[in-house]
N, C-alpha and C positions, 0 to 999 in steps of 0.2 A: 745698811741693812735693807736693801730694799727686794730683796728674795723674802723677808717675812710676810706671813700672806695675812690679808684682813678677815676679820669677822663677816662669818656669813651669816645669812640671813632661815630663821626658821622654815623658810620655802624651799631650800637648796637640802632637805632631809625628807626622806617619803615616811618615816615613822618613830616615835614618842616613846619614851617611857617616861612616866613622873616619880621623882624621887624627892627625898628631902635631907637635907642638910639634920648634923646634929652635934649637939655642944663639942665632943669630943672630936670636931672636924677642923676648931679653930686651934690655929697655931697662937702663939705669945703674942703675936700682933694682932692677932682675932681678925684673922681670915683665913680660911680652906686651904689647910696643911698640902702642898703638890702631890702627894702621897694618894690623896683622897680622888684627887681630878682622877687621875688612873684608875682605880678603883671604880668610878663610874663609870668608866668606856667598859672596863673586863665587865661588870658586872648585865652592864647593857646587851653585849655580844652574846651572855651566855645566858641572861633573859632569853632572850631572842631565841636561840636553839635550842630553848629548851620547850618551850612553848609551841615552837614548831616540830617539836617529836623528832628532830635531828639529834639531839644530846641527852644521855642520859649517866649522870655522871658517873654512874655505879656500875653501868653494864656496858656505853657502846666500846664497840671493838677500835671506831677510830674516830678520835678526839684532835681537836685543835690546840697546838703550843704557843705561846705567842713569842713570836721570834723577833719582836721589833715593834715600838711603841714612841711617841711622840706626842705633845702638847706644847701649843699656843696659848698663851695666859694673854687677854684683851681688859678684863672687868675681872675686879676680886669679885669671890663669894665667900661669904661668910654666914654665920648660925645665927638667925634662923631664916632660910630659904628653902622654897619647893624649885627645883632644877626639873626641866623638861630635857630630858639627855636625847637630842635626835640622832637618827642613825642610820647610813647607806653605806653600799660597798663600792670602793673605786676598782682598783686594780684587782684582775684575778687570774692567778698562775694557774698550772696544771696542778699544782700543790698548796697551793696558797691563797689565803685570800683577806684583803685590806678593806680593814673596815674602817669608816672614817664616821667620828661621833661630833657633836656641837652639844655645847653646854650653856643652856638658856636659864637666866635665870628670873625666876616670877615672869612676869609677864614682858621681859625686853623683847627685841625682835632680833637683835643682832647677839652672835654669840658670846660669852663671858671667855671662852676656851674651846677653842675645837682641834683635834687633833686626828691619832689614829692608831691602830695596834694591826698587827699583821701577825695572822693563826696561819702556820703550818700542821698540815694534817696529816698524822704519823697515827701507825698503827700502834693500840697502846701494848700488847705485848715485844713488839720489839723496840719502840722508837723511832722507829725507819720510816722517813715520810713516804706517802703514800697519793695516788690522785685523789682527788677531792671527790667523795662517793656522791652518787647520781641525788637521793634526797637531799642532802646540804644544798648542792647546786639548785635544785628547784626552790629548795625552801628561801633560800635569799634573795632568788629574782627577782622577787618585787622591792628589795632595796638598793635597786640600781639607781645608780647618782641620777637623780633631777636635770634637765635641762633647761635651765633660766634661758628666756629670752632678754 
């Protein structure tokens, strides 16, 4: 397995949200059901646009699907943790675009689980993807992937 990639480091995300763990996140082994790691990425993504007046869940005309998702498990987490879920975009289609998240937890530097989800943007009356509208695009420039030296 040497295509599995490592834990990056909280430097390789240009932006945070702090979340926190809770009882009902531990599995029979008492640790963070995989259910829940996703859950943070979607939840992250849609922070994000929502905040930046891109997403409004009730009214915009074109929303994000997520068409493709993935997670690296490094470090369990379990209840009780505050998660710093960091977050940039890699790749971005004329339709699409790959958000990639890291899941920190308390104060580690290297991530617990970092993965990705990939929103196609479809118009929501028809479902028919559509280009990625000119606000989205602005509003996530500033989470373009970090370049580590």
């Amino acid at each position: 397995m040497s295509n599995r990639p490592k834990p990056e480091s909280r430097s390789a995300f240009p932006h945070f949200y702090e979340m926190t763990t809770r009882w009902g996140d531990n599995d029979a082994y008492r640790h963070m059901t995989n259910v829940v790691y996703l859950s943070f990425f979607d939840s992250a993504v849609c922070r994000y646009l929502i905040e930046n007046g891109v997403l409004d869940v009730e009214a915009s005309a074109v929303i994000g699907m997520v068409a493709e998702t993935h997670c690296s498990y490094f470090k369990e987490i379990s209840f009780p943790s505050v998660i710093n879920v960091g977050l940039r975009i890699g790749e971005r289609g004329n339709s699409s675009i790959r958000y990639e998240i890291g899941l920190f937890r308390d104060s580690d530097d290297l991530a617990c689980a970092q993965g990705y989800l990939v929103h196609v943007y479809v118009e929501r009356k028809t479902g028919r993807p559509v280009p990625i509208p000119d606000d989205i695009r602005h509003a996530v420039a500033p989470l373009r992937q970090r370049h580590i030296a």
